[in-house]
C-alpha positions in Angstrom: 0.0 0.0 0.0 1.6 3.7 -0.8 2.0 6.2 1.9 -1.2 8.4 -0.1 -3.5 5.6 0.5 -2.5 4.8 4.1 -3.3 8.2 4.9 -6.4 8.3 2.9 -7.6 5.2 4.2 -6.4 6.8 7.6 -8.8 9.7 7.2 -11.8 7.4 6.3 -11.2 5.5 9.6 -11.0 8.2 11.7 -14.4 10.0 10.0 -16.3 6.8 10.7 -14.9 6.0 14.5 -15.6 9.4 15.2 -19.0 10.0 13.4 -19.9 6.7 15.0 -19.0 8.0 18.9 -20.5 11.2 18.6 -23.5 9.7 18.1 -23.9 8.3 21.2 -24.0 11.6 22.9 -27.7 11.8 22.2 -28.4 8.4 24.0 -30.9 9.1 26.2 -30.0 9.1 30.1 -30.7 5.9 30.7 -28.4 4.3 28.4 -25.3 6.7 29.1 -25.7 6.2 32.6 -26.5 2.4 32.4 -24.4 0.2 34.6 -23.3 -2.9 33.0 -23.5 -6.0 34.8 -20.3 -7.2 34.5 -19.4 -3.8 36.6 -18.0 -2.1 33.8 -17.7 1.5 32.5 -21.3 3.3 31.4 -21.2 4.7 28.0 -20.8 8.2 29.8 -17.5 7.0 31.3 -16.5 5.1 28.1 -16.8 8.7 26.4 -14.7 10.0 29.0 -12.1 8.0 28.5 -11.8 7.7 25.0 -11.2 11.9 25.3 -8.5 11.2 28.0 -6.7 8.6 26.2 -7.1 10.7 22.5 -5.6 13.3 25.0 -2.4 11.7 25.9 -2.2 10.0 22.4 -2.0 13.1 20.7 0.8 14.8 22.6 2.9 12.3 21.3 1.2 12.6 17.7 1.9 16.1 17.6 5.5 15.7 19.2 6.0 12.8 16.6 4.4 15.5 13.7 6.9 18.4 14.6 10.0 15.8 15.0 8.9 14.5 11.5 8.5 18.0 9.7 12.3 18.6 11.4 13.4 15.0 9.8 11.8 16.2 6.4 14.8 18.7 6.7 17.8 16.2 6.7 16.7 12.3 5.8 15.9 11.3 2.2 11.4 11.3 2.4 11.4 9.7 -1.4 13.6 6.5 0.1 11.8 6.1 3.1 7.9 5.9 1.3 9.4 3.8 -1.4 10.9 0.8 1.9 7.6 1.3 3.7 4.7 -1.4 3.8 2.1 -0.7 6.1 1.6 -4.1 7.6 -2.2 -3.6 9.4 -2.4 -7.1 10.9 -0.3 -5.8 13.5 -2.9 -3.2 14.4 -6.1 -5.3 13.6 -6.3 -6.8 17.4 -6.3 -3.0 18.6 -9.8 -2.0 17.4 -11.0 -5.6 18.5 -12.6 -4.7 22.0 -11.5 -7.7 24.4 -8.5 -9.0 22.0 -6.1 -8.6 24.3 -5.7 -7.7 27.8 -5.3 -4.1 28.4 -3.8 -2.4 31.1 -4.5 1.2 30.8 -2.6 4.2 33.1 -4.8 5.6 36.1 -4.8 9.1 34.1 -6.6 7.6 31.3 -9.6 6.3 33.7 -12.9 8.4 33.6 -13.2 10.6 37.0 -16.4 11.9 35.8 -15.0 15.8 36.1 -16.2 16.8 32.5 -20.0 17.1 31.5 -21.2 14.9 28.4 -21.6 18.3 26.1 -17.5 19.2 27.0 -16.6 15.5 26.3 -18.5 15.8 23.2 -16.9 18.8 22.2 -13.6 18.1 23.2 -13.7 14.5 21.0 -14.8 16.6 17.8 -11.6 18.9 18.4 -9.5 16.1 18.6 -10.6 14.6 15.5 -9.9 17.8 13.8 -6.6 17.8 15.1 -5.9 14.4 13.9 -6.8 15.6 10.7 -4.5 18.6 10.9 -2.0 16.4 11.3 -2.9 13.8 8.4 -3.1 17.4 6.5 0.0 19.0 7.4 2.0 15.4 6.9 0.3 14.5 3.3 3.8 14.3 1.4 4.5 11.4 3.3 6.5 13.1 6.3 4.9 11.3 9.3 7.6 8.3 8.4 10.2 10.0 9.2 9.8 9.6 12.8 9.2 6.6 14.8 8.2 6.4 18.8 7.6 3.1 20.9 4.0 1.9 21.3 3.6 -0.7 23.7 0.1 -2.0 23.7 -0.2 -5.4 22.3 3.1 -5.2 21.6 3.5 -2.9 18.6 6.9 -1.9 19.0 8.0 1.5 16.7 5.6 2.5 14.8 5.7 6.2 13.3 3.2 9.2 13.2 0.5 7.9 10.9 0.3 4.7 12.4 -0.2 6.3 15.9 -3.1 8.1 14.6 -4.5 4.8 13.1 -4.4 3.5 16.7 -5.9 6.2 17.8 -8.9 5.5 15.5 -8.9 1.7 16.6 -8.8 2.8 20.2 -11.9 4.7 19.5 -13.4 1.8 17.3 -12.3 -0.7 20.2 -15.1 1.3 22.5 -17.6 1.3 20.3 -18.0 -2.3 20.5 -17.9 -1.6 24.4 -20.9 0.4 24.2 -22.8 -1.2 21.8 -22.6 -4.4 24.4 -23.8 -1.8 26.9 -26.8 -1.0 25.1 -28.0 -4.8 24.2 -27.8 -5.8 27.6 -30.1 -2.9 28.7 -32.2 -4.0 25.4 -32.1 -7.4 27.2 -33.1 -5.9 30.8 
């Protein structure tokens, strides 16, 4: 797959996982505040903390941008797209909610401190930003620089497959809620 359609196929993803969330902010009460009964998150929390964990993601995706715009300045970008091969079935068990056992910081857990409008908000400015960044690194840049992810173990990855994580982090939640809302269907 070439570096244009990686990012184009990156763009659809993210327009999907997102368009998908946002709806669930007009879930009525009763489902965004449903308790599952495996004691798991409600939707309300599961919005939460797919803000937080966008949040922390994108500090590195915009440290890993600016590095890459830098590297633009002294690696060879025409060498680099023509060695890269996007290989996805490492990221595949990502956006597969239970895949895997994942053991997420305490600052990416849900406290409940932002109201469901702000959440809602906040997500929408974070998809824009990822955007931005798929924007601003369209020549192929976002190779040029490659940071450690260590969930499920993914090893270096560079910018544009940290935003595709992103996405299946999102994607990963959806599944979450959507088991939320058949078991109240059930109930």
């Amino acid at each position: 797959m070439d570096i244009f359609r990686l990012i184009q196929e990156i763009t659809t993803h993210l327009k999907l996982s997102f368009g998908e969330v946002d709806k669930w902010f007009d879930k009525g009460e009763n489902m965004l505040n449903y308790q599952p009964s495996n004691g798991g998150w409600t939707v309300q929390q599961i919005l939460e903390h797919i803000y937080l964990t966008n949040f922390f993601l994108l500090i590195l995706i915009e440290k890993g941008s600016k590095k890459s715009m830098r590297n633009n300045l002294n690696l060879d970008l025409n060498s680099e797209i023509k060695k890269y091969s996007f290989n996805k079935e490492n990221f595949v068990r990502v956006g597969e909610y239970g895949a895997f056992e994942w053991i997420r910081p305490e600052h990416m857990e849900p406290k409940g401190e932002l109201s469901l409008p702000e959440i809602r908000s906040l997500i929408s400015q974070q998809y824009h930003q990822c955007l931005s960044y798929l924007d601003i690194m369209k020549n192929g840049e976002g190779l040029l620089c490659k940071t450690t992810m260590t969930v499920n173990g993914l090893g270096k990855i560079n910018v544009y497959e940290y935003i595709y994580f992103l996405s299946l982090h999102v994607q990963r939640h959806l599944t979450q809620m959507a088991n939320n809302e058949s078991e109240t269907i059930k109930n």
